[in-house]
Backbone as a printed PyTorch tensor [residue, N CA C, xyz], in Angstrom:
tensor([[[ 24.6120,  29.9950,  -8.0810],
         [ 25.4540,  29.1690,  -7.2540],
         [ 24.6140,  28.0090,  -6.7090]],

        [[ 24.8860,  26.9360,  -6.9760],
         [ 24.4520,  25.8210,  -6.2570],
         [ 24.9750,  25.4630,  -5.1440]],

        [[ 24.0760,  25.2120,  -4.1460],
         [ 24.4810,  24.3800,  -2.6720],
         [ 25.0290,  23.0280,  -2.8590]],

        [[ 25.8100,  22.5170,  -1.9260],
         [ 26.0860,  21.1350,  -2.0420],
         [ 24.8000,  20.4280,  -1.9210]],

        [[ 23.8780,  20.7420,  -1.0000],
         [ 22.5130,  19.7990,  -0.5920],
         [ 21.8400,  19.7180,  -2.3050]],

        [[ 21.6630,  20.3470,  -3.0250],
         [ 21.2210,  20.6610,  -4.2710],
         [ 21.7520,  19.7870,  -4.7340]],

        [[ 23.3190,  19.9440,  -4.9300],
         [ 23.9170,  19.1500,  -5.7210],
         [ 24.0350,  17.6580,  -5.4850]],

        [[ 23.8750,  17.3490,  -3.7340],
         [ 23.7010,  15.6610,  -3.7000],
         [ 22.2490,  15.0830,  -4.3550]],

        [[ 21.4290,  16.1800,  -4.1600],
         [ 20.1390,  15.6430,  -4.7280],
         [ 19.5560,  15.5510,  -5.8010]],

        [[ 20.5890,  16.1260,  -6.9570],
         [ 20.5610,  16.1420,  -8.4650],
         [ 21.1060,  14.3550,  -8.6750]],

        [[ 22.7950,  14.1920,  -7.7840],
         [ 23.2900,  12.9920,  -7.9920],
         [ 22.1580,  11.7380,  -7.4050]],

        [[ 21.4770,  11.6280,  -6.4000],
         [ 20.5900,  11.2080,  -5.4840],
         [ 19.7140,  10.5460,  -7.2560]],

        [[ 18.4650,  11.4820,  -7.8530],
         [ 17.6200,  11.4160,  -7.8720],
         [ 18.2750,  10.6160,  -9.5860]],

        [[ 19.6840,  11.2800, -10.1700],
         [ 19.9620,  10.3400, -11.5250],
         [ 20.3860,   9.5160, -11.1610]],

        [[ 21.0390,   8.7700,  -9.9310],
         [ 21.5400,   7.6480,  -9.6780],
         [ 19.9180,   6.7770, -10.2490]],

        [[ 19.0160,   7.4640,  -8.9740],
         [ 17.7460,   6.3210,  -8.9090],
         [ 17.1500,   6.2280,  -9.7610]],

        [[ 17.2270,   7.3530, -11.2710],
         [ 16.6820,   7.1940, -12.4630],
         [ 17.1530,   5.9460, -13.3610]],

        [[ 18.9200,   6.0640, -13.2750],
         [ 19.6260,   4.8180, -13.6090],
         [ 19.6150,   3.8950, -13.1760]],

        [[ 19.2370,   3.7640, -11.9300],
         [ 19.2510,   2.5700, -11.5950],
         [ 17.7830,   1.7350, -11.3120]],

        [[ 16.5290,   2.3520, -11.6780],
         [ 15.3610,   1.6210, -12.1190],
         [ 15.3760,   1.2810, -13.0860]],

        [[ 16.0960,   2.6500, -14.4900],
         [ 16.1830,   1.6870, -16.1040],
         [ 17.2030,   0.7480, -15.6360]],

        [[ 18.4010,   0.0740, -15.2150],
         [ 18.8680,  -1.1800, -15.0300],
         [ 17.7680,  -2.3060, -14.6100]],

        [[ 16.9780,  -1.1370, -13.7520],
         [ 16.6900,  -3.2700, -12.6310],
         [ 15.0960,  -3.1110, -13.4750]],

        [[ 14.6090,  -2.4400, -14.5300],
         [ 13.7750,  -2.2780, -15.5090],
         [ 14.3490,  -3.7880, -16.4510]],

        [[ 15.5140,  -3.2740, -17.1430],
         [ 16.0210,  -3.8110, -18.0260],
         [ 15.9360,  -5.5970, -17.8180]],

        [[ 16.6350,  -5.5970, -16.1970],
         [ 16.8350,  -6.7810, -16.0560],
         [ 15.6050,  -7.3400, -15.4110]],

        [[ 14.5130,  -6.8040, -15.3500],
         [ 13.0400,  -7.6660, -15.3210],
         [ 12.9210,  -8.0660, -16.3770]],

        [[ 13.3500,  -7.2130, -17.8940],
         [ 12.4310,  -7.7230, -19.2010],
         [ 13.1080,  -9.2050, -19.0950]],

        [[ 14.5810,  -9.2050, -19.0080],
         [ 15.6720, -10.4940, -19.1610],
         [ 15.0800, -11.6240, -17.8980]],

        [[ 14.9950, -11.5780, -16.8410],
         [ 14.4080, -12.3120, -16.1970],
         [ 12.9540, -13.1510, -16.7470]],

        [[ 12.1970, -12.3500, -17.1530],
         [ 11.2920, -12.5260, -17.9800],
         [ 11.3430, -13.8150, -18.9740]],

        [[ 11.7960, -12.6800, -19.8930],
         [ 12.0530, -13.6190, -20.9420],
         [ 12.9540, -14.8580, -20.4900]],

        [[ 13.7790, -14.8980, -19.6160],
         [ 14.3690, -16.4960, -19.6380],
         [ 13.5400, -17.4560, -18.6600]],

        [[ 12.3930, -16.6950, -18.1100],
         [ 11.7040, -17.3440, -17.2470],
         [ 10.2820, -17.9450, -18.1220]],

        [[ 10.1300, -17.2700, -19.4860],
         [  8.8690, -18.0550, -20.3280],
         [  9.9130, -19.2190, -21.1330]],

        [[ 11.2300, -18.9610, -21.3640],
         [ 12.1720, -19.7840, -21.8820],
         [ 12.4220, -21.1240, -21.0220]],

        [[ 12.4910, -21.4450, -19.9290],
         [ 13.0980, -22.3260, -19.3740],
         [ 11.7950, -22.9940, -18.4100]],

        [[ 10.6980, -21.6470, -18.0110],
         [  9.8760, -22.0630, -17.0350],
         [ 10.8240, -22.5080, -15.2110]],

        [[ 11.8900, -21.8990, -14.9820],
         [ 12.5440, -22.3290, -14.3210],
         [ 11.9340, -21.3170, -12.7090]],

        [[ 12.1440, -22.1910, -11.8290],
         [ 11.7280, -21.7160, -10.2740],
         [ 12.4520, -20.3450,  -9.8300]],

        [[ 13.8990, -20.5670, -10.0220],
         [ 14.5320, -19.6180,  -9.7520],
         [ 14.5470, -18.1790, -10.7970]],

        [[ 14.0010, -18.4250, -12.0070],
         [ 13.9860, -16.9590, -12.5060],
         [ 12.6180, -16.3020, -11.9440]],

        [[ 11.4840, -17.3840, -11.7410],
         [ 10.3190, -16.2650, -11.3070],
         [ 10.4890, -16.0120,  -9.6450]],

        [[ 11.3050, -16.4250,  -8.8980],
         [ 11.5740, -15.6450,  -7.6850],
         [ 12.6230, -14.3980,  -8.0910]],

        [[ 13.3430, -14.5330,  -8.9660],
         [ 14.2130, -13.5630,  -9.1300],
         [ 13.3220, -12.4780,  -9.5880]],

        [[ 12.4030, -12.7690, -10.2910],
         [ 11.1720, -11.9800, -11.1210],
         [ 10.7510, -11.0020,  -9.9220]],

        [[  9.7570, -12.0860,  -8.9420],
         [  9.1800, -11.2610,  -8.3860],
         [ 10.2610, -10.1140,  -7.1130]],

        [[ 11.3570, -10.4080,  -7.0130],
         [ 12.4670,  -9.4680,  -6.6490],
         [ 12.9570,  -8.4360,  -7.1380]],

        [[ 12.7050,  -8.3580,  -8.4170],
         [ 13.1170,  -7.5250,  -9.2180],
         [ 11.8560,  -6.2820,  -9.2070]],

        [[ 10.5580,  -7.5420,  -9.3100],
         [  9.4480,  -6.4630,  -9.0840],
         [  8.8820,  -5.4930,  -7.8640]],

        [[  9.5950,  -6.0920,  -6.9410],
         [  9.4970,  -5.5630,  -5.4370],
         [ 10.3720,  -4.6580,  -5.6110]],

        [[ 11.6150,  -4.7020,  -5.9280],
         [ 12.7960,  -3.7290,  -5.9530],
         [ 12.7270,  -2.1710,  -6.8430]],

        [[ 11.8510,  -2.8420,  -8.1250],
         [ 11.2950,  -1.7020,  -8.8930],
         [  9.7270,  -0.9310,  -8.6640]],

        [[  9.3390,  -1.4970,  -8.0640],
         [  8.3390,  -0.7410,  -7.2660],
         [  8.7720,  -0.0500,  -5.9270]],

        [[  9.9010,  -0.7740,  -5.2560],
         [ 10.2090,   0.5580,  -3.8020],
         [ 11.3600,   1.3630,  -4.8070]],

        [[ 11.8420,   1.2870,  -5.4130],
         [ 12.3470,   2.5170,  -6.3710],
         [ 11.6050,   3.6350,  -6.5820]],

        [[ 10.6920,   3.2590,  -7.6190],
         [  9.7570,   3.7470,  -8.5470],
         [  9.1520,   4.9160,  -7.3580]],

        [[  8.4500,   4.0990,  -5.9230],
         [  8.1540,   5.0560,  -4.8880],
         [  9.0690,   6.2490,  -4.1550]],

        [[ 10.3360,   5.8240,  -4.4640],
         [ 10.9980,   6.5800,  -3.4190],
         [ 11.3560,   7.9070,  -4.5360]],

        [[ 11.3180,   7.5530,  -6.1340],
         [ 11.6040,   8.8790,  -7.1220],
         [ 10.0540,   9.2380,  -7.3220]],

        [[  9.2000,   9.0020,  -6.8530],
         [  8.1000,   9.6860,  -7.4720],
         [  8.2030,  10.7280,  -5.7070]],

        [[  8.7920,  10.1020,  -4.6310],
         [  8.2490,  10.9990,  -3.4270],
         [  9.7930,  12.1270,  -3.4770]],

        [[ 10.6210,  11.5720,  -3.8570],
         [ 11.3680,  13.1220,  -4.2780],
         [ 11.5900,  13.4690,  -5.4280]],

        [[ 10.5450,  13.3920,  -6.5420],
         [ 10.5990,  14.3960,  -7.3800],
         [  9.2210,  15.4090,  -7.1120]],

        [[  8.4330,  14.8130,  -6.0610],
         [  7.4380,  15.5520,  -5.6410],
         [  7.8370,  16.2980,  -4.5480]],

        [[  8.6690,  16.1920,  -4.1130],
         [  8.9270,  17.1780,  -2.8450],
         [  9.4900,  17.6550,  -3.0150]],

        [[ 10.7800,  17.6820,  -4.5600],
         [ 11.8630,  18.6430,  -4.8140],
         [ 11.6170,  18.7860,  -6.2660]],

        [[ 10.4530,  19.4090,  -6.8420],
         [ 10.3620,  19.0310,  -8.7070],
         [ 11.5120,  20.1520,  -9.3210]],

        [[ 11.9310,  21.4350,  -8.5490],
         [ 12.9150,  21.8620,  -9.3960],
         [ 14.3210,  21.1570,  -9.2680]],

        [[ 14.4480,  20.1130,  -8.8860],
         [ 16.2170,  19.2940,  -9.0910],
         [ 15.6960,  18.3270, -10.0500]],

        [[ 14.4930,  17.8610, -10.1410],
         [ 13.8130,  16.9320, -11.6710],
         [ 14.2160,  17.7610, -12.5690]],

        [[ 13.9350,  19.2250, -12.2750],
         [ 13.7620,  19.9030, -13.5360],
         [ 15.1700,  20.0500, -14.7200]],

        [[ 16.3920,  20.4450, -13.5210],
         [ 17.8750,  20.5740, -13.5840],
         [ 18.2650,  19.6040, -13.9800]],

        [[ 18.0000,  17.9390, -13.6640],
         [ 18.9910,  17.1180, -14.1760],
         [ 19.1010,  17.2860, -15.6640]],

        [[ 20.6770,  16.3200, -15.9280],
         [ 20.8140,  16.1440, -17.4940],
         [ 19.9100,  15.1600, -17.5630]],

        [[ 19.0350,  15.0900, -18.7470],
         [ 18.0420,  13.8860, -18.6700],
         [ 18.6760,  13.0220, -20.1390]],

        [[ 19.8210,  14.1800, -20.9500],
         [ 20.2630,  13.9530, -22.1950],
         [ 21.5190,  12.6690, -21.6670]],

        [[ 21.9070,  12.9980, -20.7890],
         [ 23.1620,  12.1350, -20.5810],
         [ 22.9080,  11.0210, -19.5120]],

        [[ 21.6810,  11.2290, -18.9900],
         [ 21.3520,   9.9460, -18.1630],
         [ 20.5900,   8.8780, -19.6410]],

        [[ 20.5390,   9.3380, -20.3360],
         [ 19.5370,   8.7730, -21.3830],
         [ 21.0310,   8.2080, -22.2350]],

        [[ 21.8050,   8.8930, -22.7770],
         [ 22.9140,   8.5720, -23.2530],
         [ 23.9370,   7.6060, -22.9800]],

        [[ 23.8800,   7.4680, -21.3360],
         [ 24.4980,   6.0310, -20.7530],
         [ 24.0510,   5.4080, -20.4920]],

        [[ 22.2050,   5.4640, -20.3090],
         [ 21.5230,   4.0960, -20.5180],
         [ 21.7160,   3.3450, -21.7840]],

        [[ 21.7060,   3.9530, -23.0240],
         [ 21.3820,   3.4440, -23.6430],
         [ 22.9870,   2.5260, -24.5510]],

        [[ 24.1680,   3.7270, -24.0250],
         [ 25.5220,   2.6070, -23.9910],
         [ 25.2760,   1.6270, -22.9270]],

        [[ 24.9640,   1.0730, -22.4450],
         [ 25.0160,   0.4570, -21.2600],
         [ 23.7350,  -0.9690, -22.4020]],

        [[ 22.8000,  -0.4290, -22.7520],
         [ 21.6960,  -1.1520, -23.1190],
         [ 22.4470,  -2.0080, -24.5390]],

        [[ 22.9770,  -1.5080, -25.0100],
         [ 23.6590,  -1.5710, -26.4250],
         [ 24.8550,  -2.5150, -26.1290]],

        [[ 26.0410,  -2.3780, -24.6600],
         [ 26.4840,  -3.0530, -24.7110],
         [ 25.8840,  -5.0180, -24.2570]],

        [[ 24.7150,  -4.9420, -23.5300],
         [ 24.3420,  -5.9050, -22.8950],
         [ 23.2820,  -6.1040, -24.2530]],

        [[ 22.7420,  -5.9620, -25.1750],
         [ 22.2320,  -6.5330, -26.3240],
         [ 23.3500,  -7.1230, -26.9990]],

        [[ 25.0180,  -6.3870, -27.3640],
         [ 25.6640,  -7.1400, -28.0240],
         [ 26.4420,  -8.3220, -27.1810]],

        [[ 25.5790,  -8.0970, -26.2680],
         [ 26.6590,  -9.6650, -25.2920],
         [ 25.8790, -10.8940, -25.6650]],

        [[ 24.3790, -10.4130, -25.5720],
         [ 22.8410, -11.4590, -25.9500],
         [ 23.4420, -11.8490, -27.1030]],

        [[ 23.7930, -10.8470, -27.9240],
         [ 23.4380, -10.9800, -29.3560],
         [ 25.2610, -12.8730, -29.7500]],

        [[ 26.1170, -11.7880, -29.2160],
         [ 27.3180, -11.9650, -29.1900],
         [ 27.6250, -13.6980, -28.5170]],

        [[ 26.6150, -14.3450, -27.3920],
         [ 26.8030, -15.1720, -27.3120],
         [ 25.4740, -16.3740, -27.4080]],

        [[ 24.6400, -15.8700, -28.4420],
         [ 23.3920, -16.4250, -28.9420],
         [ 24.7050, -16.9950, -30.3880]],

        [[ 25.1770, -16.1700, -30.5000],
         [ 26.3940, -16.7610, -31.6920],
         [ 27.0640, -17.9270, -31.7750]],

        [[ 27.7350, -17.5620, -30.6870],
         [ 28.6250, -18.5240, -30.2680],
         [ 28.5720, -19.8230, -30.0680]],

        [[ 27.3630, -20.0910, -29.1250],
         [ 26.6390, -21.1060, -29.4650],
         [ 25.8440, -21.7040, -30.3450]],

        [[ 25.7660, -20.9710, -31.3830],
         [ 25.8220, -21.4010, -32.7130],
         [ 26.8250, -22.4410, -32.9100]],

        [[ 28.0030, -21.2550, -33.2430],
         [ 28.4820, -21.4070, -33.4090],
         [ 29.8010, -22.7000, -33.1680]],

        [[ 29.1700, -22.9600, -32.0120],
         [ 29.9520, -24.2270, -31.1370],
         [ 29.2090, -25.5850, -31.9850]],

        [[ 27.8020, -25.4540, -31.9310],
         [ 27.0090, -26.2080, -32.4640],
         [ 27.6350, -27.0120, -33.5900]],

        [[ 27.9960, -25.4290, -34.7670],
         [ 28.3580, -26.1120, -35.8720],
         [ 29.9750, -27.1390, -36.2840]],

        [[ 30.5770, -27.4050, -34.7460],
         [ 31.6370, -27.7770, -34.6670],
         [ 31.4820, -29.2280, -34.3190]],

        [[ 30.5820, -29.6850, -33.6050],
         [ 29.6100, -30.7990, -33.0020],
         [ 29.3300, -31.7950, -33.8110]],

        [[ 30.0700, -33.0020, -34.1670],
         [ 29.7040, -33.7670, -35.6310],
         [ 27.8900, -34.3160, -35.2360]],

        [[ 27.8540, -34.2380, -33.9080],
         [ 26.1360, -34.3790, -33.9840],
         [ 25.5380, -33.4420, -34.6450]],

        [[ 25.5220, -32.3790, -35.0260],
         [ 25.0230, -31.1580, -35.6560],
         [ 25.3440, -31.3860, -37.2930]],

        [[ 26.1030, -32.1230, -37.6330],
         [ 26.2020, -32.1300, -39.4000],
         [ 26.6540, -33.6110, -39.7980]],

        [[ 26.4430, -33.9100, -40.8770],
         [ 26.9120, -34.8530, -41.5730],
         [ 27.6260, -34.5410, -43.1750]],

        [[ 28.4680, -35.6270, -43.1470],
         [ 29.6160, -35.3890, -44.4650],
         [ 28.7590, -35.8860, -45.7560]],

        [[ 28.6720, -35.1750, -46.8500],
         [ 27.8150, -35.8080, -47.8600],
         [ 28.8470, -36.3900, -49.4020]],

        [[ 28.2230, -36.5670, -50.1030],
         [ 29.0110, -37.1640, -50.9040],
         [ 30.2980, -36.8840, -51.6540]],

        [[ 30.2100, -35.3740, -51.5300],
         [ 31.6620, -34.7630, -51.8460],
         [ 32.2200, -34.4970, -50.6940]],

        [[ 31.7040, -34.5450, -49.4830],
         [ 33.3480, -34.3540, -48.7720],
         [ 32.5160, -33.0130, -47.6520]],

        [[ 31.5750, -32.1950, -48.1750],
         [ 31.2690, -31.1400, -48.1200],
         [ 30.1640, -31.5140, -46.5090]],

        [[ 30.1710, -30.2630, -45.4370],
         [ 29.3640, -30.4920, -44.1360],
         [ 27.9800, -29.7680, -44.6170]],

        [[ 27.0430, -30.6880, -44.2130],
         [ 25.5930, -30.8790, -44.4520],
         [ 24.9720, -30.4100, -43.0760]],

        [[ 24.4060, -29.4760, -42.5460],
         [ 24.1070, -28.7260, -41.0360],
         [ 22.5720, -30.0370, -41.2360]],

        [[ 22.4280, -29.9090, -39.6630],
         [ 21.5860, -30.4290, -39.1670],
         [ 20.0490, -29.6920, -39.0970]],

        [[ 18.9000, -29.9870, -39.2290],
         [ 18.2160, -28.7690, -39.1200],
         [ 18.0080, -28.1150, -37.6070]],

        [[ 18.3660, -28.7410, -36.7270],
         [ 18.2330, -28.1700, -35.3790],
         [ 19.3440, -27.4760, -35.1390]],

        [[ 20.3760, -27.4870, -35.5320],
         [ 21.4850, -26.8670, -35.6840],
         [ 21.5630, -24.8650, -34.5420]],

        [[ 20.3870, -24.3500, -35.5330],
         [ 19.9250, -22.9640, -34.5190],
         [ 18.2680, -23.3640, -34.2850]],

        [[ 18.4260, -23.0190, -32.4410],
         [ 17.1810, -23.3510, -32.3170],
         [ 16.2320, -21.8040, -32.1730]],

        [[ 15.1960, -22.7100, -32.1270],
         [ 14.1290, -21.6050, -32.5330],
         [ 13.5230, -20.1620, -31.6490]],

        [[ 14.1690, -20.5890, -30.5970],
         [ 14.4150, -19.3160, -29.5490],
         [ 15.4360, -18.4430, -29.8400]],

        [[ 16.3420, -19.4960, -30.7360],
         [ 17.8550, -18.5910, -31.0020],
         [ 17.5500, -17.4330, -32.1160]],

        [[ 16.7870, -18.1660, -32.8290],
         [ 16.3750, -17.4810, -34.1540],
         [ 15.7300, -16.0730, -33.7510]],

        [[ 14.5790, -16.3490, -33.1060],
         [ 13.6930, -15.0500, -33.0880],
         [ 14.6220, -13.6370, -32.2150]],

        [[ 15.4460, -14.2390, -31.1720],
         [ 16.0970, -13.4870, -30.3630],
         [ 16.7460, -12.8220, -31.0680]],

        [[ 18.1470, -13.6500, -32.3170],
         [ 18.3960, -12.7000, -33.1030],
         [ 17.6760, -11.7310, -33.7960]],

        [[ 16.5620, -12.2490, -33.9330],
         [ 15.6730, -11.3870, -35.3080],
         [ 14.9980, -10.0920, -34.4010]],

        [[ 14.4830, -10.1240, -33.2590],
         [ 13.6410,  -9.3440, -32.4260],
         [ 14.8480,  -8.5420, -31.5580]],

        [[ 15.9600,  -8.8060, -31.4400],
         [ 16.8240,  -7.5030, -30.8100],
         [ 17.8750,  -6.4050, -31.7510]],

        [[ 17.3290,  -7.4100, -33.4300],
         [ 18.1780,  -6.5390, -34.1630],
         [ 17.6840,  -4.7720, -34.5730]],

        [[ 16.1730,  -4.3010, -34.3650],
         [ 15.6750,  -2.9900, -34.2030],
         [ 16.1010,  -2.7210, -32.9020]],

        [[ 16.3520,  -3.2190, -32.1220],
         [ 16.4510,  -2.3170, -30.4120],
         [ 18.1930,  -2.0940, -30.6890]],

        [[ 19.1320,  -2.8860, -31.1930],
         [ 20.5590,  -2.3040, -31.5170],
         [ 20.5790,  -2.0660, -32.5650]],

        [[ 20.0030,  -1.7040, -33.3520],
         [ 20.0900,  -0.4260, -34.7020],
         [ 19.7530,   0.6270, -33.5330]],

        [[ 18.9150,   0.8920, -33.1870],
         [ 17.9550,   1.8990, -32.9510],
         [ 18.9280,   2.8020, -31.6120]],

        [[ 19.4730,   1.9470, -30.5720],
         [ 19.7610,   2.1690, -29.1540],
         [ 21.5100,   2.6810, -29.7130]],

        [[ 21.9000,   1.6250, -30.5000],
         [ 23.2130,   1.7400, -31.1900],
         [ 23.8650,   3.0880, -31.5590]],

        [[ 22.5980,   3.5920, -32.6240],
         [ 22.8450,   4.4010, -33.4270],
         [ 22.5800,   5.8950, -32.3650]],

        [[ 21.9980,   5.6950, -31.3430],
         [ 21.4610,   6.6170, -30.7830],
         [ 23.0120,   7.1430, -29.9240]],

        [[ 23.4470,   5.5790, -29.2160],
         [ 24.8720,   6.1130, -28.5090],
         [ 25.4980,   6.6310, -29.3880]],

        [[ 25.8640,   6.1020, -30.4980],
         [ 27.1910,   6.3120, -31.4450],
         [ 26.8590,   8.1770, -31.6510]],

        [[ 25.7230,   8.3380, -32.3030],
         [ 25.2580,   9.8400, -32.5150],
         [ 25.9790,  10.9110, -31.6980]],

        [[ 25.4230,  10.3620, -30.4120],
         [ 25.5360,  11.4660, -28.7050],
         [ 27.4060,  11.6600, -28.9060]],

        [[ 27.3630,  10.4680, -29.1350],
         [ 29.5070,  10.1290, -28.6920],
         [ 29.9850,  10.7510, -29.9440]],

        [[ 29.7510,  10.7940, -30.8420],
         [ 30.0910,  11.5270, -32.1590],
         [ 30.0650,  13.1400, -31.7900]],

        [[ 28.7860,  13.1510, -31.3090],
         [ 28.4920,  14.8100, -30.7410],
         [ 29.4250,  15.4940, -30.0470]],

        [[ 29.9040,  14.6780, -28.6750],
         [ 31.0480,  14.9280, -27.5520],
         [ 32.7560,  14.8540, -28.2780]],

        [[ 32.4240,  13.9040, -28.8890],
         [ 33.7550,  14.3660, -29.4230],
         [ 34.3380,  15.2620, -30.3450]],

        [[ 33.2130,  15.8460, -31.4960],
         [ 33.4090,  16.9130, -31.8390],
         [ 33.3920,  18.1150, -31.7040]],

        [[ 32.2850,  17.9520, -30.6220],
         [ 31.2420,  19.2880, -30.5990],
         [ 31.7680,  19.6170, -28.7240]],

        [[ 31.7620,  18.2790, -27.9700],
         [ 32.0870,  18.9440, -26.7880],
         [ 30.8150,  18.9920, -26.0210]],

        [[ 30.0830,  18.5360, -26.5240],
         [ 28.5360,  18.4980, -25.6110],
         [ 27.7420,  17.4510, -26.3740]],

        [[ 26.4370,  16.7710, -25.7920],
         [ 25.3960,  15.7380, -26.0970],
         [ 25.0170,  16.8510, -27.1280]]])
């Protein structure tokens, strides 16, 4: 039989697990748009993010040390399972509107010219070179994160468990 106190401190300690991989996640993104742009406001956001994930980081290392059997109990399968839907959906948003703007691009008669048949000739700047690698460097993290949700969710719906 579990106590309620038990049981707030199972919810307590996966909230704060989930919610360092978020404000984890959104340092790498801060990051990266802050070597992208060099802009003022992403490296204050930076170092906020880093303050925020360090008094996290402290407050689960001082209760999983003062309570290590509710560490022991959590699902670590299903906190891992909605990080990584969660990670999968915010790669296909990156991914999804790194496109688009492509894609807008190629609508832009500055971006192409008409050649002798009639036919559109792309510009070479057309995708730029941040656009490029981003696609190319997040396509292993959504194979990988993708395949991992789809698996778990395949599992639950047949099977009834991760």
């Amino acid at each position: 039989m579990v106590d309620i106190e038990t049981e707030s401190l199972y919810m307590f300690i996966s909230i704060l697990l989930i919610t360092i991989s978020f404000t984890f996640c959104l340092q790498i993104l801060v990051i990266i748009q802050y070597l992208l742009t060099k802009g003022e406001s992403y490296y204050r956001i930076f170092l906020g993010t880093f303050v925020i994930n360090t008094i996290l980081m402290i407050i689960a290392s001082i209760s999983i040390l003062k309570y290590p059997s509710t560490f022991v109990a959590i699902d670590i399968k299903f906190i891992l399972w909605l990080i990584s839907g969660f990670i999968l959906i915010f790669i296909l948003f990156i991914k999804i509107s790194t496109l688009l703007k492509i894609y807008k691009r190629t609508k832009n008669p500055e971006y192409y010219t008409i050649n002798f048949f009639g036919k559109k000739v792309f510009a070479k700047g057309i995708i730029k070179q941040h656009e490029f690698i981003t696609l190319l460097l997040t396509m292993p993290f959504f194979l990988l994160v993708g395949s991992y949700f789809v698996a778990r969710l395949i599992n639950i719906i047949l099977y009834g468990h991760l």
